[in-house]
C-alpha positions as CSV (number, residue, x, y, z in Angstrom):
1,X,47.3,-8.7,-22.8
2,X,47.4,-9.1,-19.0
3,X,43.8,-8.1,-16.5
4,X,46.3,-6.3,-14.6
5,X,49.2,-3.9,-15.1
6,X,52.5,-5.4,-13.9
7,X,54.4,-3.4,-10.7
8,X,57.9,-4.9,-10.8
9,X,60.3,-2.0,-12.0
10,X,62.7,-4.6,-13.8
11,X,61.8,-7.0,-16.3
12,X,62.0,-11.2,-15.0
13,X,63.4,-13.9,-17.1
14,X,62.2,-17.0,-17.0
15,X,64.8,-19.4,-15.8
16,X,65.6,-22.6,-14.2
17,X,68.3,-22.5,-12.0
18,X,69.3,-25.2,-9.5
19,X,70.5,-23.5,-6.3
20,X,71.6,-23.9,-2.5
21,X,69.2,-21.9,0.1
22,X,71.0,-21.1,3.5
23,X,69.2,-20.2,6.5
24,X,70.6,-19.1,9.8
25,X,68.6,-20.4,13.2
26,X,71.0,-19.2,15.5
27,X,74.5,-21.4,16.1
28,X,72.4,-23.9,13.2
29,X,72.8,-23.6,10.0
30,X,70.9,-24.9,7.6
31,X,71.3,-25.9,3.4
32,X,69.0,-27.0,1.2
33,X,68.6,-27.6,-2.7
34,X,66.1,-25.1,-4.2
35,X,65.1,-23.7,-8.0
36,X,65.4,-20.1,-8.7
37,X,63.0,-19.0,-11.5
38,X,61.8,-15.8,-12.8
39,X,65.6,-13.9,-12.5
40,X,66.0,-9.9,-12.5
41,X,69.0,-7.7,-11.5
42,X,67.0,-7.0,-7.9
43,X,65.7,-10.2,-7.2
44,X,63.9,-14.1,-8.0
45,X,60.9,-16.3,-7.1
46,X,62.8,-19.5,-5.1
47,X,60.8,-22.8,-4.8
48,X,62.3,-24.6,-2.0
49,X,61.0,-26.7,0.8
50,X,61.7,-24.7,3.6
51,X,59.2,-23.3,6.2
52,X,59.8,-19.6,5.7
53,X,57.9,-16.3,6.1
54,X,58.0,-13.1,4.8
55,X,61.0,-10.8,6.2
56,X,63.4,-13.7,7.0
57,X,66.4,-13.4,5.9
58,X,68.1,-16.4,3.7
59,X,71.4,-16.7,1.5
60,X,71.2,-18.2,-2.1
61,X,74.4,-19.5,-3.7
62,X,74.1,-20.3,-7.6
63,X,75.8,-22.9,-8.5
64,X,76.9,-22.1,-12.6
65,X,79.5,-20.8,-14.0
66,X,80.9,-20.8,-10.6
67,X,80.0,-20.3,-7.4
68,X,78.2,-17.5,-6.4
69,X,76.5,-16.3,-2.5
70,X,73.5,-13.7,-2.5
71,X,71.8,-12.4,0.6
72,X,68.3,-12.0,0.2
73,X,65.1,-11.0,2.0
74,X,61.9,-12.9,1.8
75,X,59.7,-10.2,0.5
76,X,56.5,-13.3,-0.2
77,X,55.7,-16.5,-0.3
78,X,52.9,-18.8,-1.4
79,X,53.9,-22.4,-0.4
80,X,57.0,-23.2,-1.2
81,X,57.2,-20.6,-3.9
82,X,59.1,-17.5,-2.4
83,X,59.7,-14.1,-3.6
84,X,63.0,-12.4,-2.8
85,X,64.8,-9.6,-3.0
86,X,68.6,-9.8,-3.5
87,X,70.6,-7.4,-0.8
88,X,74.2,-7.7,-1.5
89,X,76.7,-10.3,-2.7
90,X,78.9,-12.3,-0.1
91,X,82.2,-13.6,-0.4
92,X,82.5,-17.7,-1.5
């Protein structure tokens, strides 16, 4: 039994998920390898080494069965541990 009553309106799985992380600075573009953890159908925590901060906006692609690009919102972060939300699919 948890101190605290949980907020999230979908239930997380636990999960460790190589992915890419792309940000957009402009004309540069940048990709990095990240983990996704913690998946639900709205959203994931993302460890990745990226400077980041709440509100920016970022693209994960997940890299099994096939490729697959999410655009998502930086709704936290604490470190390198970020929480997002996912806002639509994109085309590969």
């Amino acid at each position: 039994m948890t101190p605290f009553p949980t907020t999230r309106l979908l239930p997380r799985y636990p999960v460790d998920l190589p992915v890419q992380v792309v940000f957009h600075h402009g004309a540069e573009k940048l990709v990095v390898p990240g983990r996704g953890t913690d998946l639900s159908r709205n959203g994931m925590a993302l460890y990745a080494g990226l400077i980041l901060k709440a509100g920016d906006s970022i693209e994960v692609e997940f890299q099994v069965p096939s490729r697959l690009r999410v655009a998502c919102i930086i709704r936290n972060r604490a470190g390198y541990c970020f929480g997002l939300e996912f806002l639509a699919v994109l085309p590969s």
